[in-house]
N, C-alpha and C positions, 0 to 999 in steps of 0.2 A: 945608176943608169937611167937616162931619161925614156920614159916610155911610149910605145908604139902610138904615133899621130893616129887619131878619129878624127874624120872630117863631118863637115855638117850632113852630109848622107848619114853615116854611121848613127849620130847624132839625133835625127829627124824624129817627128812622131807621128800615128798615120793622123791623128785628129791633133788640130790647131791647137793652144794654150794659151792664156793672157798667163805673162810673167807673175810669178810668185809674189807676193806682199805680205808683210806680218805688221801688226802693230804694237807701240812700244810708247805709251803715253802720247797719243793722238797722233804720233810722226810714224810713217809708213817706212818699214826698212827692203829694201828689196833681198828676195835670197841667194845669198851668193853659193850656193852648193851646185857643184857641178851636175851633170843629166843625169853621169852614168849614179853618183850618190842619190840620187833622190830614186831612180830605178828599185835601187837595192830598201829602201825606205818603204817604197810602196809596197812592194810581193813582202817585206818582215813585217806588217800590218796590215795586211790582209788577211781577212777570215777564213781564205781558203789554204793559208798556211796553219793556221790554228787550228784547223778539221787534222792536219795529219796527224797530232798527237793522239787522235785516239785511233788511226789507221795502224795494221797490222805491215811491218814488215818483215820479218820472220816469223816471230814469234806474237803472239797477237795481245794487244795493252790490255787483256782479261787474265791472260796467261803468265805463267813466267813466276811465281811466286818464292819459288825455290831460287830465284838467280839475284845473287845479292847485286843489289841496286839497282832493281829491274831492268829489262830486257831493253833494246831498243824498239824502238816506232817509228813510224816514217818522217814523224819530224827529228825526232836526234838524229835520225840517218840523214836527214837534208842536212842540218845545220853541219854534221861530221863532211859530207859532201863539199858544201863551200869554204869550212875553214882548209880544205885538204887542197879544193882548184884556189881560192884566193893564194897559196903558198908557190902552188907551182905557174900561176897569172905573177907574180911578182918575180919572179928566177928569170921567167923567159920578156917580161917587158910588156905584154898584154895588160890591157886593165883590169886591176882587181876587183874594181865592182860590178864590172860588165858577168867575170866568170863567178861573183860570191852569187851574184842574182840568180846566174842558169842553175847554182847548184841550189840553192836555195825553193827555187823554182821548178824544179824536176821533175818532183815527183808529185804535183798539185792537182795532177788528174787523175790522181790513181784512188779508185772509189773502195768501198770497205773489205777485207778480208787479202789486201792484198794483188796479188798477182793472179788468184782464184776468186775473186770478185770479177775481178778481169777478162778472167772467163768466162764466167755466169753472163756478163754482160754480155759479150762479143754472141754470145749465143741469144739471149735474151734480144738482143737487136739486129739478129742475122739479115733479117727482112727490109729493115731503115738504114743501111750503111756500118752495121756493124760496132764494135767497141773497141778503142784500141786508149790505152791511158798516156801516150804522149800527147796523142790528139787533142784531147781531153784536155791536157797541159794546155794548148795553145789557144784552144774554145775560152778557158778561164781567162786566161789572159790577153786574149782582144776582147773577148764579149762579156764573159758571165761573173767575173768581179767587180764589183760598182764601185767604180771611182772617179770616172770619165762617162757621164752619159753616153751611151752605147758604143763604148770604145774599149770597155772593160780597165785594165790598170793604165792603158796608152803609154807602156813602155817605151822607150826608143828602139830603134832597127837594129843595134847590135846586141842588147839585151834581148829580145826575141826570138834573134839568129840564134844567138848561145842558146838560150833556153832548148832550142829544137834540136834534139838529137836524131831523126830523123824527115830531113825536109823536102820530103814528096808527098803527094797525095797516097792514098791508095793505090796499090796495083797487085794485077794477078800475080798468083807466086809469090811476092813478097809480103813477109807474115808484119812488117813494122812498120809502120806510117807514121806521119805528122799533125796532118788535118783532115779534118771529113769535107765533104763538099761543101757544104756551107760556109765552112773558113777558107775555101781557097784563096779569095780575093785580101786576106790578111797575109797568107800563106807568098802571095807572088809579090806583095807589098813588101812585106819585111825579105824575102830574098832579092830583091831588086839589083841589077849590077854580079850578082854571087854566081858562082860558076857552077853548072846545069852537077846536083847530085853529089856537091863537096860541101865538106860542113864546114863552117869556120873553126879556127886554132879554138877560141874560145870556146868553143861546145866541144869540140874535140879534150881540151881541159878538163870541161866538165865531165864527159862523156870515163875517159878515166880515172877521174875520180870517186866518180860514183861505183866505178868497177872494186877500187881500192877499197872504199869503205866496205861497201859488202863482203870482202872477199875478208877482209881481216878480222872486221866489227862482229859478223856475225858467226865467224869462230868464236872469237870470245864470247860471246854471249851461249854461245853451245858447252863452251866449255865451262864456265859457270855455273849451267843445268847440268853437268854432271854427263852431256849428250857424246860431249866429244872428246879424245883420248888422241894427243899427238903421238903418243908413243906407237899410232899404228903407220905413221910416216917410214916409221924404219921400219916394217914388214913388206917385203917384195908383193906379197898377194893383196894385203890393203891398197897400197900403192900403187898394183894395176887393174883393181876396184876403182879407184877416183880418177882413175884418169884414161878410165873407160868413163863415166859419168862424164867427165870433162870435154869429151870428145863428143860425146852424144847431147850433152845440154847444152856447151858454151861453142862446138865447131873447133875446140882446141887437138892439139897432134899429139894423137895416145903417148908416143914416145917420149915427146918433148917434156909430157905431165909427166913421166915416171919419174925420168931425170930432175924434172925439177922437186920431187919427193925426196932424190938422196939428199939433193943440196937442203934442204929445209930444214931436213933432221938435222943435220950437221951441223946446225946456226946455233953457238951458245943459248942465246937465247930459245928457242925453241929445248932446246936439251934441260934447262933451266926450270922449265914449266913443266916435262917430263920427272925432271927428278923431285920437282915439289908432289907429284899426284905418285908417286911411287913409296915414297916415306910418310903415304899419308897423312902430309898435308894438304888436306882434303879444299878443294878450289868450290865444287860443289855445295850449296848452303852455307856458306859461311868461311871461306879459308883463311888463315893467321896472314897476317900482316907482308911475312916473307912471299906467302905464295902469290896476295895479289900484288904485290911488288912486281914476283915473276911474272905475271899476266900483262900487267901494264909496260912493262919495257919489252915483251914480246909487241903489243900491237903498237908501240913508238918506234919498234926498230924494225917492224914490217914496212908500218905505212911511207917512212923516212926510207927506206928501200924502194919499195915502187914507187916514190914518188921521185925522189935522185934520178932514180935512172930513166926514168922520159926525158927529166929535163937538161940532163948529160948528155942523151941522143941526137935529142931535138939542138942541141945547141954544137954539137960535132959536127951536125948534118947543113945546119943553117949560122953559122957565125954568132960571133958576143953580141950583136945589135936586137934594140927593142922586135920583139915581134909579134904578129896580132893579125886578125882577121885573114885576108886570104896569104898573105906574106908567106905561111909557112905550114906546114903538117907537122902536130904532133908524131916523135916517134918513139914507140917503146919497144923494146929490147926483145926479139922472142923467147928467150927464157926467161924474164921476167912476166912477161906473158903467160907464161906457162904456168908460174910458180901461183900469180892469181888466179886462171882456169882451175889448179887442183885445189886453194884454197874455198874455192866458190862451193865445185864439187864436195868438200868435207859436211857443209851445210844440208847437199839434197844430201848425200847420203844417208848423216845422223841425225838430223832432223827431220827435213821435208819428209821423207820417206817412211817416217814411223807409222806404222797402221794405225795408231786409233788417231795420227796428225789426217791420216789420209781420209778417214772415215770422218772425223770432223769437218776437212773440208768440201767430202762430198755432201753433208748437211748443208752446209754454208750456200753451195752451188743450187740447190734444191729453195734453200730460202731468198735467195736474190730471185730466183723463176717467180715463185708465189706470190712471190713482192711484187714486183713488177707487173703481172698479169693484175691484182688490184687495184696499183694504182693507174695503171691504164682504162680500167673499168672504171673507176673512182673519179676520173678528172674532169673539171678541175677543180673541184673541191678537195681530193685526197691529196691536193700539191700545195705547199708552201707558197706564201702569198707572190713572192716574185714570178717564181716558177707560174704559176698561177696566171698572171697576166703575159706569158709567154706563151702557155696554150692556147690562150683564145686568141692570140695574135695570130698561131700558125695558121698557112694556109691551105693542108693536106695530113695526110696521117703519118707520111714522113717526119715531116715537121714535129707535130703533136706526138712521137714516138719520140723523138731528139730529147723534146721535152722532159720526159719521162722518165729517161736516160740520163739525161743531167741531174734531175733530182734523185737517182737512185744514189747514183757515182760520188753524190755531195755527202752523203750519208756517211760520219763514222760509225764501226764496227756493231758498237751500243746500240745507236739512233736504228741501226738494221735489222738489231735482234727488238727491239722495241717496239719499232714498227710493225712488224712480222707480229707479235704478241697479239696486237690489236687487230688482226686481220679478224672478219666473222668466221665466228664459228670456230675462233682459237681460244 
């Protein structure tokens, strides 16, 4: 199938380029890869994709010692993200390295501890515009990854687009944003032409596939830790346990999560993983060979399920032809929907939820404050030499607070608790 036309808008970059050259004994070759390839090039060597490996995504890369083959982190969760939207960008005719980039790229603002660093922050910067880790996303990628003098990676407009899973500024009421004020004029650049609060097919890709990984990834990594137990799928009161959590964390229809509980349990597969943890073989530290077999063909025949059924929707709803950017809406299924909502929920339940996780991470919230408050005392000498020359550029305490924020947010988990160590009088 030939895939969905990009024209030179799509194509565009906000900062000019002299064409590519490599040399090959004194003769210049020009490079013939295409935008959207070199896109995907620049975010997998970049340094701000390297910080995710020590970023926490459920489980945090300190932790996890019990889970054979350690836990995921935010970068296996990226890389599990694009290989999931490059699959379903290929079915539907979008290009694949438009959607490997946004999934690739996702999650590259999201500062240490997770989704609770993200708090810390949002709090910590209530006064300067606030913290929000897409935004963050799109700050790295026009401005604060050095690859294009003050252009940041100067992606193209449709790698940008995808990147942004949500592309508005801030507004009252609404908890998710895309850019802070200072990125607007990147923000109305790369949506140029885009219809006023729709995301493109390709972020929309991305958008569920990131849903997908989480939802499946990090069951298994629970059930590894010994945290999670599918055999409470077929109990009716588990059941409308998560899909109450379902409803209250993801907006999913209590009803729609129970129903999709029976169907779950009912999945060979799933019964499979059940019956290995039943006969004691044990998935937990260590299980024989059978049980991670069973594991592994459980989250091959999850993820090949939600992923099938968008692009069986999508493709009922909108014919066999390529499709891409504003062309079409992803559609998936509400009861597959539903089935990833209670999957997500298995997570808060037996993991996030455990008290000494929760206690841990009110520490966590406690040291990103302490943090932060010195190194805004401290600067700019307590910042990193880029950062550094970014302060004293600012021209107000907004600014010089952004600042601040960036260097915190750029911090893996480590560099956090390190830093923190060295504060006086620690």
């Amino acid at each position: 199938m030939t895939g969905h036309r990009y024209d030179g808008h799509d194509q565009a970059r906000m900062l000019p380029e002299e064409p590519k050259r490599w040399l090959l004994d004194g003769v210049a070759h020009a490079d013939r890869r295409g935008p959207f390839v070199r896109d995907r090039a620049r975010v997998l060597h970049s340094a701000a994709l390297r910080r995710l490996a020590g970023k926490t995504q459920v489980v945090g890369p300190g932790e996890g010692a019990e889970i054979t083959g350690m836990p995921r982190n935010r970068l296996t969760h990226s890389l599990e993200v694009a290989q999931i939207g490059r699959s379903i960008a290929e079915e539907l005719g979008c290009d694949p390295d438009v959607v490997d980039t946004a999934g690739l790229a996702h999650d590259i603002g999201h500062p240490p501890f997770g989704h609770n660093g993200e708090k810390a922050l949002d709090q910590v910067a209530a006064a300067h515009g606030g913290f929000e880790g897409n935004a963050q996303t799109l700050r790295i990628l026009v401005r604060l990854e050095p690859k294009i003098g003050g252009g940041g990676l100067n992606l193209t407009r449709a790698s940008l687009d995808a990147a942004c899973k949500y592309p508005w500024p801030r507004r009252s009421g609404v908890r998710k944003y895309g850019a802070y004020p200072d990125d607007l004029a990147a923000l109305r650049w790369l949506r140029a032409g885009a219809p006023e609060g729709r995301r493109c097919l390709e972020s929309q890709v991305m958008d569920w596939s990131d849903d997908v990984a989480y939802s499946v990834h990090d069951v298994e990594d629970g059930i590894l830790a010994g945290r999670i137990e599918l055999a409470g799928l077929a109990d009716a009161g588990e059941r409308g346990a998560l899909a109450g959590l379902a409803a209250t964390n993801f907006g999913a229809d209590r009803a729609a999560c129970e129903e999709a509980g029976v169907r779950l349990a009912r999945l060979p597969v799933v019964a499979a993983v059940v019956q290995a943890t039943d006969a004691a073989d044990t998935i937990a530290g260590g299980a024989s060979t059978a049980g991670q077999v069973a594991l592994k063909r459980l989250t091959s025949a999850l993820v090949s399920r939600f992923a099938s059924a968008a692009v069986e929707a999508t493709r009922a709803a909108h014919g066999p032809g390529p499709l891409g950017r504003y062309a079409a809406d992803l559609l998936v299924p509400p009861p597959v929907a539903a089935e990833v909502a209670l999957l997500k929920a298995m997570a808060v339940r037996y993991v996030m939820s455990d008290p000494a996780r929760l206690r841990m991470q009110a520490d966590q919230r406690v040291l990103i404050t302490e943090l932060a408050g010195s190194v805004a005392d401290g600067a700019p000498g307590s910042l990193s030499q880029p950062m550094r020359e970014a302060w004293c550029a600012a021209g107000d305490d907004t600014a010089r607070w952004r600042v601040v924020i960036d260097q915190l947010a750029s911090l893996t988990d480590q560099q956090a608790h390190d830093w923190h160590a060295r504060l006086p009088g620690r």
